[in-house]
PDB file with SEQRES, HELIX, SHEET and CRYST1 records, atoms N, CA, C and O in Angstrom:
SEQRES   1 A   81  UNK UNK UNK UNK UNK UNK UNK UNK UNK UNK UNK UNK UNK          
SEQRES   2 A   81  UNK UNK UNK UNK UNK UNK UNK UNK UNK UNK UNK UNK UNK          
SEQRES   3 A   81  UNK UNK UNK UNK UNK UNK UNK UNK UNK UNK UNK UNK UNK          
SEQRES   4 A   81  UNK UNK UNK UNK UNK UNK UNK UNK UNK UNK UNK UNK UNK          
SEQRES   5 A   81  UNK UNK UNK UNK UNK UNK UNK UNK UNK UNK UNK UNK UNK          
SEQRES   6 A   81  UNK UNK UNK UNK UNK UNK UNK UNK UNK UNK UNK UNK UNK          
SEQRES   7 A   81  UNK UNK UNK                                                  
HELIX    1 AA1 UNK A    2  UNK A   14  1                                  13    
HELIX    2 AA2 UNK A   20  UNK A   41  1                                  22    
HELIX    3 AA3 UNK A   68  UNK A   70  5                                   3    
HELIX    4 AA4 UNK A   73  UNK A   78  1                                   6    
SHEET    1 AA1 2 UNK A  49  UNK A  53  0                                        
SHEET    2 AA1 2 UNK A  56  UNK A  60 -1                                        
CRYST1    1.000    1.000    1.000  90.00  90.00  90.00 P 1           1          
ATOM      1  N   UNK A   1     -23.804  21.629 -25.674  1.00  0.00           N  
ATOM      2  CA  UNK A   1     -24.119  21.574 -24.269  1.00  0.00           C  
ATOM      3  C   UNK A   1     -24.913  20.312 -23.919  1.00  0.00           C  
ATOM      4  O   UNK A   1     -24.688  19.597 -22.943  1.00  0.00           O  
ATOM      5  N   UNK A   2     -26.066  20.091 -25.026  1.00  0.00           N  
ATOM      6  CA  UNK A   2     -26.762  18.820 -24.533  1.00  0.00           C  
ATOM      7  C   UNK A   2     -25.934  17.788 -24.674  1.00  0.00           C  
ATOM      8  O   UNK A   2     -25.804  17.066 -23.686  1.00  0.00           O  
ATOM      9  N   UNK A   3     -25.103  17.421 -26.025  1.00  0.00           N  
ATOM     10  CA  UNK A   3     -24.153  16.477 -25.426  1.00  0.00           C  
ATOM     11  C   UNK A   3     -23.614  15.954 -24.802  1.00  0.00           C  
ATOM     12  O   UNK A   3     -23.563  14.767 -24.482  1.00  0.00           O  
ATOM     13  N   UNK A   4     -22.691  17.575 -24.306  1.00  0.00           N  
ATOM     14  CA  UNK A   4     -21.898  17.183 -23.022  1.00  0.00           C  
ATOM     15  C   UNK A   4     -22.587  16.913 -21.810  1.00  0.00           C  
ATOM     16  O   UNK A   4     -21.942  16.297 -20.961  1.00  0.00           O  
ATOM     17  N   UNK A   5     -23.953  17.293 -21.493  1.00  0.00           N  
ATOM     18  CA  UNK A   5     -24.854  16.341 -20.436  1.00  0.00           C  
ATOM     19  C   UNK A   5     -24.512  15.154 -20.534  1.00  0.00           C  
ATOM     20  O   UNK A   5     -23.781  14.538 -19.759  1.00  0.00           O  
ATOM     21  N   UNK A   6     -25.193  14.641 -21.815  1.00  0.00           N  
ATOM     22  CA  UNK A   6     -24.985  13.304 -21.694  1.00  0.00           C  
ATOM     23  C   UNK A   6     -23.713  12.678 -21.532  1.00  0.00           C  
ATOM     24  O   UNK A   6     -23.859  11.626 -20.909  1.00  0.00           O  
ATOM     25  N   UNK A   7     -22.575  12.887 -21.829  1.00  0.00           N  
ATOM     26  CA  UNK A   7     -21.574  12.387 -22.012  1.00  0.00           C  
ATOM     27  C   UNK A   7     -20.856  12.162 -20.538  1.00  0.00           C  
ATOM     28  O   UNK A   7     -20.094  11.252 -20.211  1.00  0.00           O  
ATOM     29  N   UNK A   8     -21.386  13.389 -19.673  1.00  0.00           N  
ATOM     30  CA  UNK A   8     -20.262  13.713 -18.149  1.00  0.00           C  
ATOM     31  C   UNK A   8     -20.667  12.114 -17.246  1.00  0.00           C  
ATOM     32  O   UNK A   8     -19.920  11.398 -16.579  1.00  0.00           O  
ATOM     33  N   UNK A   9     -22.250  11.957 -17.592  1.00  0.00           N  
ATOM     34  CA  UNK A   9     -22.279  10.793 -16.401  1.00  0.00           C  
ATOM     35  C   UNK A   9     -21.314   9.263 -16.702  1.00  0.00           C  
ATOM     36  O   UNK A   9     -20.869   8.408 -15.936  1.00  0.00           O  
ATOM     37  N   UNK A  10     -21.261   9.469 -18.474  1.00  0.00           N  
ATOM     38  CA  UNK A  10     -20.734   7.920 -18.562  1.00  0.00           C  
ATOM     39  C   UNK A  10     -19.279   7.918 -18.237  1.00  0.00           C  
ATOM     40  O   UNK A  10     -18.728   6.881 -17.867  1.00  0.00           O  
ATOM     41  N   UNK A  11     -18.340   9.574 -18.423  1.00  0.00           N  
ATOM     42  CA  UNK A  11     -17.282   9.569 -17.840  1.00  0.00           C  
ATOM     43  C   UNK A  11     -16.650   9.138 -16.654  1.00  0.00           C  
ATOM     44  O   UNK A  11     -15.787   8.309 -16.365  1.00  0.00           O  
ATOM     45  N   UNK A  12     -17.484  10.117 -15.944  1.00  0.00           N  
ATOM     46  CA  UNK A  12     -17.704   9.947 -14.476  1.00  0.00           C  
ATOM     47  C   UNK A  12     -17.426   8.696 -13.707  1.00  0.00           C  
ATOM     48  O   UNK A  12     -16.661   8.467 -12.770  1.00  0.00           O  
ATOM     49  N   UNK A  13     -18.494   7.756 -14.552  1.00  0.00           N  
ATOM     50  CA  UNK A  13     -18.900   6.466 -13.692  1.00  0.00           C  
ATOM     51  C   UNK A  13     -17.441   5.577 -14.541  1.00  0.00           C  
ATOM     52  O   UNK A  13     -17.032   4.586 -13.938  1.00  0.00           O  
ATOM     53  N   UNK A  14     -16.859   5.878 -15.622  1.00  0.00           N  
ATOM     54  CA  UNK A  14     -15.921   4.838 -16.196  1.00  0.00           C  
ATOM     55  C   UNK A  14     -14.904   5.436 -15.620  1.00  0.00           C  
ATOM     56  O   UNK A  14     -13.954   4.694 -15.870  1.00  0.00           O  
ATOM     57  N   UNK A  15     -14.370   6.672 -14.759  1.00  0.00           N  
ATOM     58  CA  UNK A  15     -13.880   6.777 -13.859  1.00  0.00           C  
ATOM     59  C   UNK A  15     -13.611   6.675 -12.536  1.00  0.00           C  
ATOM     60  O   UNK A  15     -12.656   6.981 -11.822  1.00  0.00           O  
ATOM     61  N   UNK A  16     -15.015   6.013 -12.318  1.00  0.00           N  
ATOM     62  CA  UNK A  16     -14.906   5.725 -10.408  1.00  0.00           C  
ATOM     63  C   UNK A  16     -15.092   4.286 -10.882  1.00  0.00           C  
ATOM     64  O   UNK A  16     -15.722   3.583 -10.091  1.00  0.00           O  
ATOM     65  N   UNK A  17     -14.750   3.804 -11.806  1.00  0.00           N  
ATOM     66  CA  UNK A  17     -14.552   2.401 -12.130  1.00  0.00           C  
ATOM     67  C   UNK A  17     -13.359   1.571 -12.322  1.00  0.00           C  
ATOM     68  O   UNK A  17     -13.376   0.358 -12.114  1.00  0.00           O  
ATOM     69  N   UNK A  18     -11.991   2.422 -12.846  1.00  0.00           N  
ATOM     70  CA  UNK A  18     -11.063   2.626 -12.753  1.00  0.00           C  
ATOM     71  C   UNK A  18     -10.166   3.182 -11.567  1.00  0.00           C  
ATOM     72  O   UNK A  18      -8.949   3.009 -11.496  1.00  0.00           O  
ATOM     73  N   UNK A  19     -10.967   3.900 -10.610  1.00  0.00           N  
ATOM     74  CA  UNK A  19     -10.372   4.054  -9.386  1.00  0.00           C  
ATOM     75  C   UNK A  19     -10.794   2.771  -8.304  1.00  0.00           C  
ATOM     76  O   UNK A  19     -10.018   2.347  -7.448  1.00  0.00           O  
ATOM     77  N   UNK A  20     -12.092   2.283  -8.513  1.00  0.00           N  
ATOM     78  CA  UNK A  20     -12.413   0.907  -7.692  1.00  0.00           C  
ATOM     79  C   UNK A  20     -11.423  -0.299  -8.356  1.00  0.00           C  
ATOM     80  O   UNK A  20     -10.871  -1.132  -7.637  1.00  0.00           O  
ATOM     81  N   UNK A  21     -11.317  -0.281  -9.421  1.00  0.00           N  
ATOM     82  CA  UNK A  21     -10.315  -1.112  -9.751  1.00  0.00           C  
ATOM     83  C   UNK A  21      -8.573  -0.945  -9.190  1.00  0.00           C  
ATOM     84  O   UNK A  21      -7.835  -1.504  -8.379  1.00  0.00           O  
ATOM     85  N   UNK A  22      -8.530  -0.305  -9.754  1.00  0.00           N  
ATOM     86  CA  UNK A  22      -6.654   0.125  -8.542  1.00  0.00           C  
ATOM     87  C   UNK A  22      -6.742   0.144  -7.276  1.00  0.00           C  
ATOM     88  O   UNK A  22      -5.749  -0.280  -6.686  1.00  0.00           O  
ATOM     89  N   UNK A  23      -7.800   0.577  -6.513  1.00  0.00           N  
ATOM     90  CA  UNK A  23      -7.845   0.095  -4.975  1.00  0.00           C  
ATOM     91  C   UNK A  23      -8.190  -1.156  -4.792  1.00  0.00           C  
ATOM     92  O   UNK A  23      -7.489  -1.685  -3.931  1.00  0.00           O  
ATOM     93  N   UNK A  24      -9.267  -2.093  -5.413  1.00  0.00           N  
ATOM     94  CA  UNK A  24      -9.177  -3.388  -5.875  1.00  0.00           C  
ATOM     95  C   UNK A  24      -7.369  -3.945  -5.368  1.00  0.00           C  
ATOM     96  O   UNK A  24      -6.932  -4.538  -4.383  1.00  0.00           O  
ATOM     97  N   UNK A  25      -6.765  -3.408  -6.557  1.00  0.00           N  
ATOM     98  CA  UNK A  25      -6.104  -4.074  -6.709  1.00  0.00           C  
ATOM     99  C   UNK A  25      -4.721  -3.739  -5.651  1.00  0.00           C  
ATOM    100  O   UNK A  25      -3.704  -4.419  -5.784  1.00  0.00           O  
ATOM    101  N   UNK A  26      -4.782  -2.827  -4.786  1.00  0.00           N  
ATOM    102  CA  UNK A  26      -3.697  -2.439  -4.213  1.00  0.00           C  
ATOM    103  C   UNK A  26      -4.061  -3.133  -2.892  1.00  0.00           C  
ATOM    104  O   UNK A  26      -3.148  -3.438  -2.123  1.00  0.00           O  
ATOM    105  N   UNK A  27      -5.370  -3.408  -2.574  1.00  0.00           N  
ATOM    106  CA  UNK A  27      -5.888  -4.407  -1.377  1.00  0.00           C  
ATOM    107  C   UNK A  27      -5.402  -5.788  -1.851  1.00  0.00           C  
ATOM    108  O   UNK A  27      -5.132  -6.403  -0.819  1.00  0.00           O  
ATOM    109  N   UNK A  28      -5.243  -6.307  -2.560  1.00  0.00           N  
ATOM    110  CA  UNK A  28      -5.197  -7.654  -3.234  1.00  0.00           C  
ATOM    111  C   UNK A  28      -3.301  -7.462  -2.847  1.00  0.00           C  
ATOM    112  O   UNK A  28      -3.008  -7.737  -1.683  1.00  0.00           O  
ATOM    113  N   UNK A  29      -2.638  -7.213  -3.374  1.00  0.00           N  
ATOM    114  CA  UNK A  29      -1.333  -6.806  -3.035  1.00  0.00           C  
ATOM    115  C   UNK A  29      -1.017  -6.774  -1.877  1.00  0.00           C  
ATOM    116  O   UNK A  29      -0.177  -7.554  -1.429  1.00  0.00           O  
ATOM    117  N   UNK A  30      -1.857  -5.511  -0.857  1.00  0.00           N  
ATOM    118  CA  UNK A  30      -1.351  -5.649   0.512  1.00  0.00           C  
ATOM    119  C   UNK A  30      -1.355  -7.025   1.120  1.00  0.00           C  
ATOM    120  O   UNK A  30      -0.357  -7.691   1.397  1.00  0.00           O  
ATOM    121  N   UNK A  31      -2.806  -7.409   1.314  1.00  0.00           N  
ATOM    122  CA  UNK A  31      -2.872  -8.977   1.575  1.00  0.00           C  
ATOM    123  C   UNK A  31      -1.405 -10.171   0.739  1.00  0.00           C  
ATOM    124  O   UNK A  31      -0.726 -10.965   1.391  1.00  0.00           O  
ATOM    125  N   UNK A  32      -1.321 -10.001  -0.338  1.00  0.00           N  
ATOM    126  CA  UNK A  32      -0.468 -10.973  -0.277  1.00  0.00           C  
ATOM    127  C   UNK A  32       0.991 -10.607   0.088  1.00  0.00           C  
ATOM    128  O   UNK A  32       1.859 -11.445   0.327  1.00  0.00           O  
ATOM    129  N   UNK A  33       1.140  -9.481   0.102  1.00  0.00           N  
ATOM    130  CA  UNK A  33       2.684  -9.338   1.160  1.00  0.00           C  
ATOM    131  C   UNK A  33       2.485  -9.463   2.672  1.00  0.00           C  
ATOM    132  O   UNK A  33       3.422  -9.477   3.470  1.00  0.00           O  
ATOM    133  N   UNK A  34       1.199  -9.550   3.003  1.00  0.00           N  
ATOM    134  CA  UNK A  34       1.056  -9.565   4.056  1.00  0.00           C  
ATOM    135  C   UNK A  34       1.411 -11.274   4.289  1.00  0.00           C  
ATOM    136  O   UNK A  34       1.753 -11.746   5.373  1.00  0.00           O  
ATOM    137  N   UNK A  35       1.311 -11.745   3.524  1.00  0.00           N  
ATOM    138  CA  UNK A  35       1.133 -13.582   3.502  1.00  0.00           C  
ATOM    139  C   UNK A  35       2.663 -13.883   3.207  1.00  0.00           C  
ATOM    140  O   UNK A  35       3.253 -14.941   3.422  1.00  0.00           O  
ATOM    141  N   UNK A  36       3.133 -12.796   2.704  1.00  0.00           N  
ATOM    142  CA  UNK A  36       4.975 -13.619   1.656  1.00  0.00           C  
ATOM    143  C   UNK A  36       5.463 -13.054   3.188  1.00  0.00           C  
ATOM    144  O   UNK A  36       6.138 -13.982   3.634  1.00  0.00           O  
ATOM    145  N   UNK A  37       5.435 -12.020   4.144  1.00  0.00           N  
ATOM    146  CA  UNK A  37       5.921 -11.905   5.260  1.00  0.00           C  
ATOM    147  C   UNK A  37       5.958 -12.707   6.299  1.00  0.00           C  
ATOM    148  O   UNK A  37       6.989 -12.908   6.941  1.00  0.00           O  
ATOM    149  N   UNK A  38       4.280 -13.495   6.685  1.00  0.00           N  
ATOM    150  CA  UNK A  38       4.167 -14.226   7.421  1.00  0.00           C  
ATOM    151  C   UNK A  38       5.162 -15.322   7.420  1.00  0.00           C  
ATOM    152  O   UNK A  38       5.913 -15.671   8.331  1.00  0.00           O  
ATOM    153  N   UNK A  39       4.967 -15.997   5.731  1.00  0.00           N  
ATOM    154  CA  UNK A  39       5.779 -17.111   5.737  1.00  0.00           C  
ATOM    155  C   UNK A  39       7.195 -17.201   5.848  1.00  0.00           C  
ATOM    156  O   UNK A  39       7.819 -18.204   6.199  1.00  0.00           O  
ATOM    157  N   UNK A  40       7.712 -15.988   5.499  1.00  0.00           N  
ATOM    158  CA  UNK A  40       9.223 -15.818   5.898  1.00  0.00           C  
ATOM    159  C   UNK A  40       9.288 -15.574   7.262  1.00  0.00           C  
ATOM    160  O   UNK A  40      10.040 -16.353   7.848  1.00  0.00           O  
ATOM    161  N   UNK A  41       8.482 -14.345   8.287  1.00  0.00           N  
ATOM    162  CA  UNK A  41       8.652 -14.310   9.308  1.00  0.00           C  
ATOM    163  C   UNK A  41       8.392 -15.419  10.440  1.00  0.00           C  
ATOM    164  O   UNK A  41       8.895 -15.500  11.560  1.00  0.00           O  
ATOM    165  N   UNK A  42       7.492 -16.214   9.836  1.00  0.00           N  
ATOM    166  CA  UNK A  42       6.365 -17.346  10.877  1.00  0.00           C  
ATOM    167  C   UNK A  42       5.389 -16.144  12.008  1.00  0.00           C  
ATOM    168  O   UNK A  42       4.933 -16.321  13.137  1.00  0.00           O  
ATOM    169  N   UNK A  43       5.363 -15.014  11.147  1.00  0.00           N  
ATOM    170  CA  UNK A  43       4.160 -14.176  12.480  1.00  0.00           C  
ATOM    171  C   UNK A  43       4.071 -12.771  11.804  1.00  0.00           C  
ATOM    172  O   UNK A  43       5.061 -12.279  11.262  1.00  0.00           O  
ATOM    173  N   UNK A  44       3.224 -12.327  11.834  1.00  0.00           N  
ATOM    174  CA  UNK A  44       2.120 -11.441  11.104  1.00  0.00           C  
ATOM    175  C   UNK A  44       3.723  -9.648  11.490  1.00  0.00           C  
ATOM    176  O   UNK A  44       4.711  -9.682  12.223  1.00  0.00           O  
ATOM    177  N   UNK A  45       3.231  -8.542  10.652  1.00  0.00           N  
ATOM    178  CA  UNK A  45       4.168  -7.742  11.243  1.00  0.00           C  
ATOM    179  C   UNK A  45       3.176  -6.863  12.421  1.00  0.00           C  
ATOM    180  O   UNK A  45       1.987  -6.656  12.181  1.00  0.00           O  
ATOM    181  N   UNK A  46       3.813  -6.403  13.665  1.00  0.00           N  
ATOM    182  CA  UNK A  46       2.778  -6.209  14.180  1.00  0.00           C  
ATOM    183  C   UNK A  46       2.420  -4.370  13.920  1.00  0.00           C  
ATOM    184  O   UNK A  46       2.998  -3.631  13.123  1.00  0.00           O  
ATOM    185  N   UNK A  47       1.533  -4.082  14.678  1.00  0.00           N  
ATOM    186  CA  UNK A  47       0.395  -2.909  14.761  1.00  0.00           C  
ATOM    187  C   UNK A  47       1.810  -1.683  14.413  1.00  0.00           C  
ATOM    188  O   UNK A  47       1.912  -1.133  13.317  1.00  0.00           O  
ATOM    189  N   UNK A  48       2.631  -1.477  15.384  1.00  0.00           N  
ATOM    190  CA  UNK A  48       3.695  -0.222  15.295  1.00  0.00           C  
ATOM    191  C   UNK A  48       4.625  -1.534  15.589  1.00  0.00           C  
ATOM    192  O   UNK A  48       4.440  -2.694  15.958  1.00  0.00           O  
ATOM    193  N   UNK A  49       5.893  -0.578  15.164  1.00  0.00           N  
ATOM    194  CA  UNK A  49       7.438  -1.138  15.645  1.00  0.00           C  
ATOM    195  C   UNK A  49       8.537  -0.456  16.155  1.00  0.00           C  
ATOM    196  O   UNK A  49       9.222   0.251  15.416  1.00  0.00           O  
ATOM    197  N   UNK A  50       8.783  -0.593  17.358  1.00  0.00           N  
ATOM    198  CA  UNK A  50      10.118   0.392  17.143  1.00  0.00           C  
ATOM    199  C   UNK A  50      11.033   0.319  16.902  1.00  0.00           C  
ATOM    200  O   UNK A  50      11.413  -0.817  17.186  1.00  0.00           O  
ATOM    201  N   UNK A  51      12.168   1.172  16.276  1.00  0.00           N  
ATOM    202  CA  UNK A  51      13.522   0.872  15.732  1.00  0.00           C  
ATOM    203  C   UNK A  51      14.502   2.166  16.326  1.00  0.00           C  
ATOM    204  O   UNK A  51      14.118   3.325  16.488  1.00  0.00           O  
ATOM    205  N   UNK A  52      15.401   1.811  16.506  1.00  0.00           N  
ATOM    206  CA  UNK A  52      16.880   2.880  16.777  1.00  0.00           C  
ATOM    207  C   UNK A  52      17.193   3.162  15.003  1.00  0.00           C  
ATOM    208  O   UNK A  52      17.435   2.265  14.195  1.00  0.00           O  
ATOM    209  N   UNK A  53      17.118   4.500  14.722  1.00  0.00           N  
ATOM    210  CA  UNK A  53      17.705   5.042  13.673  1.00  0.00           C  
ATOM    211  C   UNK A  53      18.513   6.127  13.666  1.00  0.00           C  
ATOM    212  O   UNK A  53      18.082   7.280  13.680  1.00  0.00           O  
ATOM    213  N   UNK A  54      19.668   5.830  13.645  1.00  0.00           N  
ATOM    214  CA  UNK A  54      20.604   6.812  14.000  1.00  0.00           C  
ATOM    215  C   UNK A  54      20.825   7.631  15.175  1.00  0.00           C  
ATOM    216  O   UNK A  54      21.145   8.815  15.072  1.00  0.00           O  
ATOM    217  N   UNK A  55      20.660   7.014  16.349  1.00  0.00           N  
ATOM    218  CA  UNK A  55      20.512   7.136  17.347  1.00  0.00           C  
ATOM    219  C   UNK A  55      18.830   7.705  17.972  1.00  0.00           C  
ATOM    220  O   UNK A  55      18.781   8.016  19.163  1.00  0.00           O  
ATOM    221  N   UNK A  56      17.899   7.779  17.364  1.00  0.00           N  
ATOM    222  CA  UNK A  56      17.199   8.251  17.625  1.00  0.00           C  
ATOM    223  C   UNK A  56      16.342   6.932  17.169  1.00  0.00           C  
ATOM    224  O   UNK A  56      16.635   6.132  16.281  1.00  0.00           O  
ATOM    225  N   UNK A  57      15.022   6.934  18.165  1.00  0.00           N  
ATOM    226  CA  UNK A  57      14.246   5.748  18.427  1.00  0.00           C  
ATOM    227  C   UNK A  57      12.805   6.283  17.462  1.00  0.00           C  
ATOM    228  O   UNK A  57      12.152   7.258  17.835  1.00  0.00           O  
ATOM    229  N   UNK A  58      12.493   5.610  16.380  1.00  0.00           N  
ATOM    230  CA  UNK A  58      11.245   5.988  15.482  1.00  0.00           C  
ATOM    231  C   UNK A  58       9.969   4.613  15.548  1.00  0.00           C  
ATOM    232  O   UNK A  58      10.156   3.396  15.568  1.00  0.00           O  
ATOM    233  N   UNK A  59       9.218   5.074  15.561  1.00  0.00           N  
ATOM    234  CA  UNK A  59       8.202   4.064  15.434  1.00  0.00           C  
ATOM    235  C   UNK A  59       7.199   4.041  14.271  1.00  0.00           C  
ATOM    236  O   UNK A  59       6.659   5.063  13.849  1.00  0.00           O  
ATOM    237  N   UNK A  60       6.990   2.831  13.788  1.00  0.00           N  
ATOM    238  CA  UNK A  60       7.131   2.999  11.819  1.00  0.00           C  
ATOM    239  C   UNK A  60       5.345   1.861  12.036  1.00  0.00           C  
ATOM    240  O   UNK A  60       5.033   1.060  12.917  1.00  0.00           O  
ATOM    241  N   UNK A  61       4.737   2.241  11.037  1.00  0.00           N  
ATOM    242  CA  UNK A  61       2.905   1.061  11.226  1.00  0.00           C  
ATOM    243  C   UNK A  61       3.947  -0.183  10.650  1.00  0.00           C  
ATOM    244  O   UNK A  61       5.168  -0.290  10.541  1.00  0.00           O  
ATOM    245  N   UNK A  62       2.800  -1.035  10.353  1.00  0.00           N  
ATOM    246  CA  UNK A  62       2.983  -2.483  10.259  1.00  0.00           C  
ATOM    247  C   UNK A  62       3.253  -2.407   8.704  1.00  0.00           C  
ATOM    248  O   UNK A  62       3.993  -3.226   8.159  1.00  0.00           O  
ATOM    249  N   UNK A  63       2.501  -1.193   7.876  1.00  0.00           N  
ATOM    250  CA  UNK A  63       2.916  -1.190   6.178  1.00  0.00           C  
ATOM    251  C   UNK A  63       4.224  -0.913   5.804  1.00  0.00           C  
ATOM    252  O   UNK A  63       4.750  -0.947   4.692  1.00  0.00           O  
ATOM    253  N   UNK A  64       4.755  -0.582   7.099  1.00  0.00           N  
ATOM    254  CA  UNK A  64       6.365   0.177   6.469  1.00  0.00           C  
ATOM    255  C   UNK A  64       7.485  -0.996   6.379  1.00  0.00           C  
ATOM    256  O   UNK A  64       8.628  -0.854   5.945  1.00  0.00           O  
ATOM    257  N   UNK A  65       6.857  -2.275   6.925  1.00  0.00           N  
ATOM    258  CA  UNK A  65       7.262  -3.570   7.344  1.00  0.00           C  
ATOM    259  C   UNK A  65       7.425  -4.934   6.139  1.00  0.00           C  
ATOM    260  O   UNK A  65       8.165  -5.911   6.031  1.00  0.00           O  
ATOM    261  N   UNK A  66       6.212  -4.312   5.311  1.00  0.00           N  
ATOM    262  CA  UNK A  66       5.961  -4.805   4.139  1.00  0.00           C  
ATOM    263  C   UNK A  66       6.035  -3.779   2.778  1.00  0.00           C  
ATOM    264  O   UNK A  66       5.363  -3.743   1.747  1.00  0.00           O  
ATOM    265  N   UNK A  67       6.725  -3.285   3.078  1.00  0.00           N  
ATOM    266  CA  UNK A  67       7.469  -2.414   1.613  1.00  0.00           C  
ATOM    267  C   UNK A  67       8.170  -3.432   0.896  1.00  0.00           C  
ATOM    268  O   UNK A  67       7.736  -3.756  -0.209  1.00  0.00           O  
ATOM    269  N   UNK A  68       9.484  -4.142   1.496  1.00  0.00           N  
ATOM    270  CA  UNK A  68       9.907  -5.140   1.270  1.00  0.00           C  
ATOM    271  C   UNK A  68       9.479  -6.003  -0.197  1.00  0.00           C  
ATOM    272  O   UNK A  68       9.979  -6.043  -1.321  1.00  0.00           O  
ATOM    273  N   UNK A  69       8.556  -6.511   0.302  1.00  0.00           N  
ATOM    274  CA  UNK A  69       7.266  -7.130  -0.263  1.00  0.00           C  
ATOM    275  C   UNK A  69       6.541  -6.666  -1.291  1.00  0.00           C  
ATOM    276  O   UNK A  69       6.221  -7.538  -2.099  1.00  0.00           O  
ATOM    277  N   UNK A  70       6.331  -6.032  -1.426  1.00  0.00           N  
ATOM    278  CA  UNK A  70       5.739  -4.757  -2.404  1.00  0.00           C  
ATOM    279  C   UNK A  70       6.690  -4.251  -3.135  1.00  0.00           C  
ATOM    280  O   UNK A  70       6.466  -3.120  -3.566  1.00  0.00           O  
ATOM    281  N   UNK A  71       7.798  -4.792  -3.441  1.00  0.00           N  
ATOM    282  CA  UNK A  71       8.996  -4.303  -4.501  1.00  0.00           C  
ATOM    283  C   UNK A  71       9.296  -2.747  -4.064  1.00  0.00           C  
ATOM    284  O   UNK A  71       9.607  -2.004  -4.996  1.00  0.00           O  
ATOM    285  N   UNK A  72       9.244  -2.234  -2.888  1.00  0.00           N  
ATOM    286  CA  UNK A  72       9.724  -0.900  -2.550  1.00  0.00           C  
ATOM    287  C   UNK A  72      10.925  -1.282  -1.677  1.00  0.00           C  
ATOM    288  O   UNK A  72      10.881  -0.830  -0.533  1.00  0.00           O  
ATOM    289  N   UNK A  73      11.974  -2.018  -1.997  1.00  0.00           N  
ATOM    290  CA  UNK A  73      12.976  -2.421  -1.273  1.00  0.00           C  
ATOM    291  C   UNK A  73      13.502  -0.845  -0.812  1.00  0.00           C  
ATOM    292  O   UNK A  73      13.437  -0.472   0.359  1.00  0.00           O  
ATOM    293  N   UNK A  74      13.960  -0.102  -1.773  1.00  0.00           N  
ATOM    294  CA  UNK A  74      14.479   1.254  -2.118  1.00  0.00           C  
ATOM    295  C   UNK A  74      13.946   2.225  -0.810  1.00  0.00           C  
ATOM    296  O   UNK A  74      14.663   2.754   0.039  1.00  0.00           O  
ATOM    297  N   UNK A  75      12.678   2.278  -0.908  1.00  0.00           N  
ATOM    298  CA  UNK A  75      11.799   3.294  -0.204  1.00  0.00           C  
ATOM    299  C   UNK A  75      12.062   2.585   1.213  1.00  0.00           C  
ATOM    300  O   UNK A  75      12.492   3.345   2.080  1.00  0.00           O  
ATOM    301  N   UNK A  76      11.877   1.300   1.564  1.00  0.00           N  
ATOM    302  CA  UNK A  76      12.259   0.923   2.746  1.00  0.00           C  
ATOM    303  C   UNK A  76      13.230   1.180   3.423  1.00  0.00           C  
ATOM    304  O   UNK A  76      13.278   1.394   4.634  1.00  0.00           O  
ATOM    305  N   UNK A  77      14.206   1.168   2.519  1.00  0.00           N  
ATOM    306  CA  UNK A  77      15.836   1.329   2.689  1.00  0.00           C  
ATOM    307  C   UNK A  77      16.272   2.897   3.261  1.00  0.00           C  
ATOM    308  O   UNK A  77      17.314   3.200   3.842  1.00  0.00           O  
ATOM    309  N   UNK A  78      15.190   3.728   2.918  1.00  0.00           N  
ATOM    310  CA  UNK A  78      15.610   4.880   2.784  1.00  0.00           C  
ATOM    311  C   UNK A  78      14.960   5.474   4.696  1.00  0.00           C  
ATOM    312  O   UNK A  78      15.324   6.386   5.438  1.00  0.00           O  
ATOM    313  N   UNK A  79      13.838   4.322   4.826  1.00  0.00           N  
ATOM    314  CA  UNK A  79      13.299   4.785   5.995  1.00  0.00           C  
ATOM    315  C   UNK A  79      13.451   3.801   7.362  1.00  0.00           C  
ATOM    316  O   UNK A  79      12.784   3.923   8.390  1.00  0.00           O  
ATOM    317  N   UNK A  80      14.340   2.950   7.146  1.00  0.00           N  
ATOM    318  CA  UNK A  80      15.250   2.139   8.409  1.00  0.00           C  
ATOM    319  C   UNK A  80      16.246   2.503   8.514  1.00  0.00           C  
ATOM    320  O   UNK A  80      16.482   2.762   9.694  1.00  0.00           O  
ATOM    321  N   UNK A  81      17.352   2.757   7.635  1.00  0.00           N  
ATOM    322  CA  UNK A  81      18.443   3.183   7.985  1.00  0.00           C  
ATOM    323  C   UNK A  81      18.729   4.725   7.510  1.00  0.00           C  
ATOM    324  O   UNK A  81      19.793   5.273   7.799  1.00  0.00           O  
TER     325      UNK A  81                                                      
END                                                                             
């Protein structure tokens, strides 16, 4: 039992260290698809968008814009057309 005292905090913290790191790194990502878009588009994607999908009119955020970008060609694909 006294062990495992000691042991839970260093877990703990080498786990919310590993989660600051992958959000780290998934911010670092967004930003640069946000940049590989600009330069292909010449202009930022904006706030919402709307699109006709199958006859019906959907409005998608600015991340669904940069899937693309983010090697989710697939997942994009699946939610424009």
């Amino acid at each position: 039992g006294v062990l495992m005292a000691l042991l839970l905090p260093a877990v703990n913290a080498a786990r919310l260290s590993a989660l600051r790191a992958t959000c780290q790194a998934r911010l670092q990502d967004l930003g640069k698809a946000t940049i590989v878009y600009e330069q292909g588009k010449k202009k930022f994607p904006s706030s919402f968008s709307s699109q006709a999908v199958a006859g019906t009119n959907y409005t998608f955020p600015w991340t669904v814009r940069l899937l693309p970008n983010l090697e989710q060609q697939p997942l994009y694909d699946t939610m424009i057309y």
